[in-house]
Structures are given as structure tokens and as C-alpha cells.
MARDO-451138 format. One record per residue: residue in one letter; z, x, y of N, C-alpha, C in turn. Coordinates in steps of 0.1 Angstrom, whole numbers, plus 5000, padded with zeros to 4 digits. Layout:
N
  residu   n.w   n.u   n.v  ca.w  ca.u  ca.v   c.w   c.u   c.v
       A     Z     X     Y     Z     X     Y     Z     X     Y
...
//
This chain:
216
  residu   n.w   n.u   n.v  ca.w  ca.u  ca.v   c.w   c.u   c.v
       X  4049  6364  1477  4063  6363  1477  4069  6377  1481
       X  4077  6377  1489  4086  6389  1495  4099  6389  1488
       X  4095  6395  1477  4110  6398  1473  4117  6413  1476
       X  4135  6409  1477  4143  6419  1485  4148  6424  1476
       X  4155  6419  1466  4167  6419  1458  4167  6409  1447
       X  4167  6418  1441  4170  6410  1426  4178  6416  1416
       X  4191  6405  1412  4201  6408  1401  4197  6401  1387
       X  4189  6412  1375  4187  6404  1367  4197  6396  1360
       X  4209  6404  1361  4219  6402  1353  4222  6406  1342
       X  4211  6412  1336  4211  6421  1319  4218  6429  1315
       X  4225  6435  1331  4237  6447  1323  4246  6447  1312
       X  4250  6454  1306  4257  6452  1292  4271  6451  1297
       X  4277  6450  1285  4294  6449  1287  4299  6462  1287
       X  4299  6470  1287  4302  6485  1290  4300  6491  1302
       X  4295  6485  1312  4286  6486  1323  4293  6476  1335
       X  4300  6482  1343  4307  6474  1353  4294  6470  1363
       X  4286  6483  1366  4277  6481  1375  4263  6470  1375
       X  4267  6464  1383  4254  6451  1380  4239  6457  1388
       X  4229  6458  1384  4219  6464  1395  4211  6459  1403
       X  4206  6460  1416  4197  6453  1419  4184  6461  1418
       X  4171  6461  1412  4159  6464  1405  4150  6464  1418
       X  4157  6456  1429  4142  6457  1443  4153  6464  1450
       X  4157  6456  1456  4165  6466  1469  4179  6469  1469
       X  4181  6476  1455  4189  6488  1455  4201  6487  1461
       X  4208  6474  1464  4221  6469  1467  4229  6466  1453
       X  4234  6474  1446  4240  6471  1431  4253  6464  1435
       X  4254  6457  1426  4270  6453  1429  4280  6458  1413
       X  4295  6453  1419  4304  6459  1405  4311  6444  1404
       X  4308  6443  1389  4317  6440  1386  4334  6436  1388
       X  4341  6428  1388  4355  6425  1392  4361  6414  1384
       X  4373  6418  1378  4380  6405  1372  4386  6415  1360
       X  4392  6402  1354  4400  6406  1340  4392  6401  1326
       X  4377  6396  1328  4371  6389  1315  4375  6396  1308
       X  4381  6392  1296  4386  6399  1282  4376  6392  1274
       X  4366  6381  1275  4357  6380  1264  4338  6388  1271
       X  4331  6388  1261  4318  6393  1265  4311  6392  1273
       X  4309  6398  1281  4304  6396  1295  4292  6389  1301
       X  4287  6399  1285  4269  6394  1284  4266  6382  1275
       X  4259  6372  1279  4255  6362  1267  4245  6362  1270
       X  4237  6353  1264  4225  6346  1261  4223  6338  1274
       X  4210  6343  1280  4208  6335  1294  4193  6326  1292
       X  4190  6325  1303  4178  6315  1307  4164  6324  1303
       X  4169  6340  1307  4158  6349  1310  4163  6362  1303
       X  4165  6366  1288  4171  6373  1284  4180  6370  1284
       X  4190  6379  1289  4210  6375  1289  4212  6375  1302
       X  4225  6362  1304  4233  6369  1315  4244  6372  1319
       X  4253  6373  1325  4268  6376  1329  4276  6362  1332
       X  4287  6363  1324  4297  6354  1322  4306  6360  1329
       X  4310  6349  1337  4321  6346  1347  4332  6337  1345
       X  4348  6347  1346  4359  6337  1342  4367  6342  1355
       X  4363  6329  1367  4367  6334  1376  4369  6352  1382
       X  4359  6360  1374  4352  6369  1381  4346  6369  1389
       X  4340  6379  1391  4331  6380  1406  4316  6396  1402
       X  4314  6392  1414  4304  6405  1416  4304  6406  1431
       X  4309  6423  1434  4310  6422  1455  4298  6436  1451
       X  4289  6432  1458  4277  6437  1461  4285  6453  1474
       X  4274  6462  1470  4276  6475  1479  4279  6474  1494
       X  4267  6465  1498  4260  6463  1509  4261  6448  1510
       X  4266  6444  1528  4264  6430  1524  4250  6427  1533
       X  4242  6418  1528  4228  6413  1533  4230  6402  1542
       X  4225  6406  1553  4222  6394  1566  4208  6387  1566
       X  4209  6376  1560  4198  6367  1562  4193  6359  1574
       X  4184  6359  1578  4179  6357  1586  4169  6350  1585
       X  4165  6335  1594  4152  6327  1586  4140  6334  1587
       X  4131  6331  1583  4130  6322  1572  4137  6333  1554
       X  4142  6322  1542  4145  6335  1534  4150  6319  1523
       X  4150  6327  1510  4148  6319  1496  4161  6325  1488
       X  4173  6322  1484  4178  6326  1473  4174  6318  1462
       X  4171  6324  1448  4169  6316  1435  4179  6325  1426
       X  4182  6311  1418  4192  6316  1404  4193  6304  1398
       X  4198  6308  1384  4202  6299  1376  4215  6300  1372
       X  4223  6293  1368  4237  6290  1368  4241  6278  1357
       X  4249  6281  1354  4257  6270  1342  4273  6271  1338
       X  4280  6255  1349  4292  6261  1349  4298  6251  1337
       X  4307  6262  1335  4319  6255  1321  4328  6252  1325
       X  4336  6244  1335  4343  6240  1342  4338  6230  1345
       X  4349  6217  1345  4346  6203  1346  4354  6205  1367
       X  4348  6198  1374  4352  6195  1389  4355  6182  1396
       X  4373  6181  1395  4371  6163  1396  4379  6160  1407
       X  4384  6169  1417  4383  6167  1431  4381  6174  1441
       X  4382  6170  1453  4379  6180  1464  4382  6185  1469
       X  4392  6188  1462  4399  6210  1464  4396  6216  1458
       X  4389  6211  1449  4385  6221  1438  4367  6225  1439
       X  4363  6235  1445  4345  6243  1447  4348  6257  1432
       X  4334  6257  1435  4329  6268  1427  4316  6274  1434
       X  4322  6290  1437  4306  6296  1446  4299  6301  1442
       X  4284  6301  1442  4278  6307  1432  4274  6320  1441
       X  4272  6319  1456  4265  6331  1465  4273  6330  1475
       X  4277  6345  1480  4278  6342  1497  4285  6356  1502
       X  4298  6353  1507  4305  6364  1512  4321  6359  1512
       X  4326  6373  1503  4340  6366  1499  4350  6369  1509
       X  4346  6375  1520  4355  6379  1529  4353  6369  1541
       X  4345  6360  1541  4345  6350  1551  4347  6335  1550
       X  4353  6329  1551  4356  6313  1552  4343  6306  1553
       X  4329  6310  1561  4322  6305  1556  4314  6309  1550
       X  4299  6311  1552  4288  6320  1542  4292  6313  1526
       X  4286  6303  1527  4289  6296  1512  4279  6286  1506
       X  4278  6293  1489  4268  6281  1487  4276  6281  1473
       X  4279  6268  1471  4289  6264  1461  4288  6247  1454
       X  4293  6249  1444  4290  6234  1440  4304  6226  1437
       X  4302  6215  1444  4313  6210  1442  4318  6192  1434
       X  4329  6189  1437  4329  6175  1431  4319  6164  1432
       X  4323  6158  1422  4308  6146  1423  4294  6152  1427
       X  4292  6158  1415  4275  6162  1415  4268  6166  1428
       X  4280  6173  1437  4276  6178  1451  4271  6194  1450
       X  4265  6198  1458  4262  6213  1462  4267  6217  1477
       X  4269  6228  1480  4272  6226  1496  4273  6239  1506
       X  4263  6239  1517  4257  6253  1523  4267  6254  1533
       X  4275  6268  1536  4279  6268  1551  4268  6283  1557
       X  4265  6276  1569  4261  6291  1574  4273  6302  1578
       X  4268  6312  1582  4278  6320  1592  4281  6319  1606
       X  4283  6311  1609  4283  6300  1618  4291  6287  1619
       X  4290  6284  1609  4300  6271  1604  4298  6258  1601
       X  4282  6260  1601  4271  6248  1601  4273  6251  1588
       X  4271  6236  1582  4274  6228  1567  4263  6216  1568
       X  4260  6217  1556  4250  6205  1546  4255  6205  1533
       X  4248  6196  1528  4252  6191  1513  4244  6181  1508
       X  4244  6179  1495  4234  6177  1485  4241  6169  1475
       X  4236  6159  1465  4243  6148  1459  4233  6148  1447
       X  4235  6156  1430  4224  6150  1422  4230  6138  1416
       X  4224  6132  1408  4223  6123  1400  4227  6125  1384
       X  4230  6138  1380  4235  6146  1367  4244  6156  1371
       X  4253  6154  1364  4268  6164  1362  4260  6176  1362
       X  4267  6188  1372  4264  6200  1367  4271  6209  1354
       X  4281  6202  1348  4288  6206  1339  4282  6210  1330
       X  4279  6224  1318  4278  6225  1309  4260  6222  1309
       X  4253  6226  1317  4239  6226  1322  4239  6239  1328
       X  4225  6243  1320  4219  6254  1326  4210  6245  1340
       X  4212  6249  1353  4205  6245  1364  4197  6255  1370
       X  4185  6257  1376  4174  6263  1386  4180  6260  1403
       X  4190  6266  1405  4188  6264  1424  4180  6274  1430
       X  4177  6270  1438  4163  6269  1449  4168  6266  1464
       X  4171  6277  1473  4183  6274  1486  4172  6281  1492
       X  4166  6272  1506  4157  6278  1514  4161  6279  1529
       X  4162  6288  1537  4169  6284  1549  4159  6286  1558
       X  4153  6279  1570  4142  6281  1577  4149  6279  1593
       X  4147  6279  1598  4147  6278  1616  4151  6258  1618
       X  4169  6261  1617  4176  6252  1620  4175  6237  1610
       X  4170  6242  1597  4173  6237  1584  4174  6244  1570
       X  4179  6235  1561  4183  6243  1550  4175  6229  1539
       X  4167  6238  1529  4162  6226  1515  4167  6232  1501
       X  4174  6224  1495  4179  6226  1485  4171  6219  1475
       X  4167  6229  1465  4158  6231  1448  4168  6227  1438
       X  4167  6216  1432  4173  6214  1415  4164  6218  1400
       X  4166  6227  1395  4153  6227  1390  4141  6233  1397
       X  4129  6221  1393  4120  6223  1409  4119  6210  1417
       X  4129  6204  1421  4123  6190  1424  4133  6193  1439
       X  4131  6190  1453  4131  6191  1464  4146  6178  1462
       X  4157  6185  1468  4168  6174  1473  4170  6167  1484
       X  4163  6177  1494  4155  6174  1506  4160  6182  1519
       X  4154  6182  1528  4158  6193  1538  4166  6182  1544
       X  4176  6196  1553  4189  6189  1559  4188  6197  1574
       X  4194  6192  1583  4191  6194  1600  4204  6204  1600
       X  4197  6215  1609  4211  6226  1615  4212  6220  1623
       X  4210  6212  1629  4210  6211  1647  4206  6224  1652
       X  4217  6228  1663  4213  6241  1673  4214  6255  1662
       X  4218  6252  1651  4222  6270  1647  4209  6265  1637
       X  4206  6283  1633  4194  6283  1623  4206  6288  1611
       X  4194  6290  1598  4202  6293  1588  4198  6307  1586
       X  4214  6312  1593  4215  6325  1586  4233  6323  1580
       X  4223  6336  1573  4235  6337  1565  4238  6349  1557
       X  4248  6355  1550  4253  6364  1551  4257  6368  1532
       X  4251  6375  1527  4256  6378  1513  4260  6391  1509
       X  4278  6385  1503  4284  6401  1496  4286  6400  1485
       X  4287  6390  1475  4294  6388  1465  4286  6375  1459
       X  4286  6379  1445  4278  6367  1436  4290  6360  1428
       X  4295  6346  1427  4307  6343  1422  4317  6347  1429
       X  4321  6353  1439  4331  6355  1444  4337  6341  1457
       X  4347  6342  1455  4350  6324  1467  4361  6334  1478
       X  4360  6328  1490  4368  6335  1499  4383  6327  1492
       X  4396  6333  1498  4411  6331  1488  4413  6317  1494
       X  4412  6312  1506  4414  6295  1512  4401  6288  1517
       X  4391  6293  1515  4383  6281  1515  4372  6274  1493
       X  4374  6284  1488  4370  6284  1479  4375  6289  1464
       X  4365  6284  1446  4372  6295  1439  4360  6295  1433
       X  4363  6309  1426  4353  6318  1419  4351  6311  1409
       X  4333  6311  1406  4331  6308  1395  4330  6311  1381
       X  4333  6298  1376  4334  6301  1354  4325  6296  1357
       X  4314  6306  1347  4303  6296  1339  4296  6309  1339
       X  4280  6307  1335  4274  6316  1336  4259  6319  1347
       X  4261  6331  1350  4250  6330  1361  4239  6342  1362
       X  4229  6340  1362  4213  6345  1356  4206  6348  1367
       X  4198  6358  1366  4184  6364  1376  4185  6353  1393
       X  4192  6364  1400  4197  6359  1411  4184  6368  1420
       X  4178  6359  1424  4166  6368  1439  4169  6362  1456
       X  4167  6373  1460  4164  6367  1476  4152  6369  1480
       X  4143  6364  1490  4131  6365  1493  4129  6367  1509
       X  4132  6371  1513  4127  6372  1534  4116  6363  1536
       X  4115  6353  1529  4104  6344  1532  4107  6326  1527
       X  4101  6317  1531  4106  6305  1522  4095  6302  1512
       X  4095  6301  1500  4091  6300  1492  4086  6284  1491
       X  4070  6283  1483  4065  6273  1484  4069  6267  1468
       X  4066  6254  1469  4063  6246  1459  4055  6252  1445
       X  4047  6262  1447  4041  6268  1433  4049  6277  1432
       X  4053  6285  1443  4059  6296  1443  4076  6294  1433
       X  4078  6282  1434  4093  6276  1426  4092  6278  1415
       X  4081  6266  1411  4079  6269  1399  4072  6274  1388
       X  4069  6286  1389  4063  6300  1384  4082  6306  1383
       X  4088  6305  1394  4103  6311  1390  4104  6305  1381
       X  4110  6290  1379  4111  6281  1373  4106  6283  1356
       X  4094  6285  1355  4088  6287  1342  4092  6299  1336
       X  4097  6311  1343  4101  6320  1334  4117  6317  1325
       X  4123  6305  1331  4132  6306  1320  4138  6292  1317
       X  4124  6282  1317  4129  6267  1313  4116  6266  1299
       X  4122  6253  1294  4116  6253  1284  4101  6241  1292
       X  4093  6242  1293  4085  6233  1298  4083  6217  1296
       X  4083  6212  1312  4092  6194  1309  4083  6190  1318
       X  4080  6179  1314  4075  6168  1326  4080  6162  1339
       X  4076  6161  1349  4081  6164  1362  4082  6146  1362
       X  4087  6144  1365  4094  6127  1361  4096  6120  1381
       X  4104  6126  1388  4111  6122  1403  4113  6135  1409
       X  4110  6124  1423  4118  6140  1429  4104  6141  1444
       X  4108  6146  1448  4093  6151  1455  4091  6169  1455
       X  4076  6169  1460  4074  6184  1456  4075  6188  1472
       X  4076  6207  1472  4074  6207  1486  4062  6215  1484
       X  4051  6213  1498  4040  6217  1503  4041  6229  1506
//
């Protein structure tokens, strides 16, 4: 595994600066949270979000093949379709977005303007979740947990894509997420099927793998 960047999220509440531990892209802090910043995460603690944000130093151009992983848990109920919550992307562009939205959807734009989307079967409300966003050469597979949602067709564009901001939503295409959000990694590579879940294990409680398919 090639990892680039990683936000544990463990900074304290006194501590605007969020750090990245690999590649040295820290981001700051933004918003008015007046309650604790830091809670109890998946993996230690992590940063609560009330419609705050995090805009990273540097913004990162992804390029296939390449893995974001995090965990996330939003406190906000989503009951129609004006209403997103972004967990990764870039807040200064309309697209560059990975966000979850009404009816148990998720939904990728590249920088480009190519879009997919994803449908689970359980509310993300009020659930700690494992996403798992893989972009390869003119597809994207989206990870719940560890169980494969399935890959989706770019057509002619590959997936790149572009990251400045963690929770941050551009002002008319999206909004910033409430909830909480944990050890965010990028990888320059696409991550396999063991490779998930070894992420996966560092901050679930261990469950039996029930549906789903695995990837190879």
C-alpha cells in the first residue's frame, strides 16, 4: 500500500491545525463549532463537524489509479434532494465531490463532471460507516464497510479527481457536513480486497461478512 496522506483526526480542541502524518498537507480547521471538537472515534478520537469544514494547505490532484478511505457518521437525518452532505473533495469547485445523499445514496463527481452513484440498503444516519472510494482508468468502486457496491463506468473520462477540503461543500452545488469524521487516507494506488479490510479492522468491532461481494 502506497500511502500519501493521512488525516488522523486526533487533533485536540485547542488546535485549529488538523495534520497530515504522511504527506505533510495539514489542513485548518473552519467554522463556528462552539461544542467539542474532539470526540470519541472509530480509531482513538475524531473531529466533529457542525457544518464545519477542513481546507487543506495544498490541494491534491488525483490521478488513477488512487484509494480514499475514512470513516464517517452523520447526525443529520437527509430527506430530499437538495439536500447532500460532502465528506471529501474541493470546496471551490462545483464538482470534485464525494458526498452522501438522500435515500441511502452516495455520489462521486469527477473533475470533469462525470458522476456515479451508489444505493445501500441501511440509513446512513447516526452509523459509524467505512467508505472505501477507488478510482481506476474510467471507473469508480465504492466500499461500504468492506463489502464492494460495485464498480461504475466513466465512459471516456478516467477518475481523477481533485482534493482541498474534508467536509467542506462548494456554496451551490452542496452542504457541509454534521456528523463525525475519522482517519481519512489517500493511497496513489487502488487498494485490494485484504488491503480494505486490515483498514477496516483497525476500527470495527469484528462481524461476520453476511452479502456483498468481495474485490479480488
Amino acid at each position: 500500500m502506497a500511502l500519501i496522506h493521512h488525516w488522523t483526526l486526533d487533533d485536540n480542541d485547542a488546535n485549529s491545525v488538523v495534520v497530515d502524518s504522511v504527506g505533510g498537507n495539514n489542513g485548518a480547521y473552519q467554522g463556528a463549532n462552539t461544542e467539542d471538537k474532539t470526540v470519541s472515534g472509530r480509531i482513538t478520537t475524531a473531529l466533529s463537524f457542525v457544518r464545519d469544514a477542513i481546507l487543506l494547505a495544498n490541494t491534491i490532484n488525483l490521478t488513477p489509479d488512487w484509494t480514499i478511505a475514512l470513516w464517517a457518521k452523520l447526525l443529520v437525518r437527509i430527506h430530499t434532494a437538495t439536500y447532500d452532505s460532502r465528506l471529501i473533495g474541493d470546496n471551490s469547485d462545483i464538482d470534485n465531490q464525494f458526498l452522501i445523499l438522500h435515500n441511502k445514496r452516495a455520489q462521486f463527481f469527477t473533475n470533469q463532471s462525470a458522476n456515479v452513484s451508489w444505493t445501500d440498503d441501511v440509513d446512513f444516519y447516526n452509523k459509524w460507516r467505512f467508505f472505501t472510494l477507488i478510482g481506476t482508468t474510467n471507473t469508480m468502486e465504492l466500499f461500504l464497510d468492506t463489502i464492494s457496491q460495485g464498480k461504475k463506468d466513466l465512459g471516456i473520462y478516467d477518475a481523477n479527481f481533485d482534493v482541498a477540503s474534508i467536509a467542506a461543500a462548494h456554496t451551490h452545488a452542496s452542504t457541509n457536513f454534521t456528523g463525525y469524521i475519522d482517519d481519512v487516507r489517500i493511497y496513489n494506488t487502488a487498494l485490494s480486497q485484504a488491503e480494505i479490510d486490515v483498514l477496516y479492522a483497525l476500527g470495527a468491532i469484528p462481524r461476520i461478512r453476511t452479502s456483498g461481494r468481495r474485490r479480488r
